[in-house]
N, C-alpha and C positions, 0 to 999 in steps of 0.2 A: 321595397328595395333597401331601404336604411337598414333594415331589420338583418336581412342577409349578409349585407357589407358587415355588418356589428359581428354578427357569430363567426363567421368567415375569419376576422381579424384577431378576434379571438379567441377563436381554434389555433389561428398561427401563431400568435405570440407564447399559448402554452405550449404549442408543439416546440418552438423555440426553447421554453425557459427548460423543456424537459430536458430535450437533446443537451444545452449546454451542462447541466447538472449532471447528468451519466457522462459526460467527457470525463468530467472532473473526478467522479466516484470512482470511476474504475482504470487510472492512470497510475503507471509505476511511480516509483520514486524517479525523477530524473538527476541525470548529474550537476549539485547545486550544493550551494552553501545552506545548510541548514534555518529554516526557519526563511529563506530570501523569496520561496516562488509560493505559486498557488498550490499546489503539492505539496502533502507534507513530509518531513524526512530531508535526508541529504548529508553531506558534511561536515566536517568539524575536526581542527589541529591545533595542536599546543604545543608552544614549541618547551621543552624540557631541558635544553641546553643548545649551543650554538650549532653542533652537528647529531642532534636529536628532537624528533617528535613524535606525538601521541596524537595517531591518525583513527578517524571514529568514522564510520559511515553507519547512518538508520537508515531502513527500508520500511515503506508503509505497506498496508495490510495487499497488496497488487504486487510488490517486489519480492523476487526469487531472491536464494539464499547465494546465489551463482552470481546474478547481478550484485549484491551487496557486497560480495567477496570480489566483484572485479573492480569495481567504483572505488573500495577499500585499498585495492595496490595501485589503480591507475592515480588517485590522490596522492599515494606516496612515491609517487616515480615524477610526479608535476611538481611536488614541493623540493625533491633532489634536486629537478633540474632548474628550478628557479632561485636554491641557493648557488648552485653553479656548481654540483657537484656530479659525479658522473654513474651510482651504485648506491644501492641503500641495502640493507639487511633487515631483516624483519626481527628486534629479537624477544618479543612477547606477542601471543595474536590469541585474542579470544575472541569468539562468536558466539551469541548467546541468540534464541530464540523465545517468542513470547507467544504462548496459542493461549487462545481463545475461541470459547467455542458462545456463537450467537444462537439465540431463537427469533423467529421471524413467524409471528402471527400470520393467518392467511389475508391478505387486505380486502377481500371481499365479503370476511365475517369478522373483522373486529368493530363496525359501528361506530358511533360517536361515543359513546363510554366503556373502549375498551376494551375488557373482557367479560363485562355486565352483557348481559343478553337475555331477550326472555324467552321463557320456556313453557308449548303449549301441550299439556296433558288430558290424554280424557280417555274415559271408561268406556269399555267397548266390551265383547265377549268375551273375550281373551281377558279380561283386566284392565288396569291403568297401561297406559302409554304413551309412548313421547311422540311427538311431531313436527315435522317440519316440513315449509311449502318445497324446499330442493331436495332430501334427498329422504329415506328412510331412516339414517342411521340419526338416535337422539343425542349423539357430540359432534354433529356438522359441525360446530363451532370451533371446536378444539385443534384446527389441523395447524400446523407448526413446521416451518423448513429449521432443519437444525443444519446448521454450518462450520465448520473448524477454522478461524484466520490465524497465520501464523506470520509472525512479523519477524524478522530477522534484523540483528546488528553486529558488525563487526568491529573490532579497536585493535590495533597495533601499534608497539613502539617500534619505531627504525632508528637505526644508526646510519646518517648519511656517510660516504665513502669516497675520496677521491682515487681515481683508476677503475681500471675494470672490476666485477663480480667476482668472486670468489668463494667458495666455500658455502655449503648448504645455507639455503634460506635468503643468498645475494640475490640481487636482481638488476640487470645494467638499464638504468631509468629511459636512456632515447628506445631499447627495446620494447618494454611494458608500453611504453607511451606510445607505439609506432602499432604492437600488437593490439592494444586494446583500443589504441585511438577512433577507427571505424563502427565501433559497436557500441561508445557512448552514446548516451540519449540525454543531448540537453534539453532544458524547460523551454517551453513551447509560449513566446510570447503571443 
């Protein structure tokens, strides 16, 4: 009976430590001061003069280039209205992206030494040959998920504004912040 209670227990605790591990892997960026949650990514403003900042949002390898571009203007429609102004302009905005492309060994033929593996050959009719107890083919070993991530960041300078928008590129800050306010995703304590 001990024996069963043991594996039982500890079957659940890794089925636990799994599950919380994949939460965390595969979570976008939430909306966050950079570097503050368990997520990486997020925020970041400087202010450049009394009615100017340089507003920065990272997106981790899970964030669209759509969410970083909204997190980007929602940040600076929150920073307008917290100096008490009513409009911001956007007048520099670059977004750059970062890909990467992974290899991902198969986990059920990398072993304990990695890419070391042994290799069983023997003489038959035919010749030398390779073998293995799973399949026919002699590079079972070899199989690889190849994957592209692509990480996105945005930076903008604004001109904060007092009155309404104006002129390409304005933004009236209670709008952005009323539009996009429903679709923020904040950090998940």
């Amino acid at each position: 009976m001990p024996t069963t209670f043991r594996k039982t227990t500890i079957a659940a605790a890794l089925a636990i430590s799994v599950g919380g591990l994949a939460g965390c892997a595969t979570t976008p960026t939430p909306y966050q001061p950079i570097g503050s949650g368990k997520v990486s990514g997020g925020y970041s403003d400087t202010q450049l003069a009394p009615d100017r900042y340089r507003v920065t949002f990272v997106g981790n390898d899970y964030t669209s280039r759509k969410t970083v571009d909204d997190y980007l203007l929602y940040r600076a429609a929150q920073l307008t209205a917290q100096n008490g102004y009513q409009s911001f302009k956007i007048l520099t905005n670059v977004n750059e992206s970062d890909v990467e492309t992974q290899l991902t060994p198969d986990p059920l033929f990398t072993g304990p030494y990695g890419w070391w593996r042994p290799a069983w050959r023997y003489y038959g009719p035919a010749g030398w040959r390779s073998w293995n107890p799973w399949t026919g083919d002699p590079f079972w070993a070899d199989t690889v998920d190849v994957s592209t991530v692509t990480k996105y960041e945005a930076q903008a300078d604004i001109l904060m504004q007092r009155g309404p928008a104006t002129g390409k590129g304005s933004f009236n800050a209670n709008q952005v912040l009323t539009a996009l306010g429903p679709t923020i995703q904040l950090p998940k304590s």
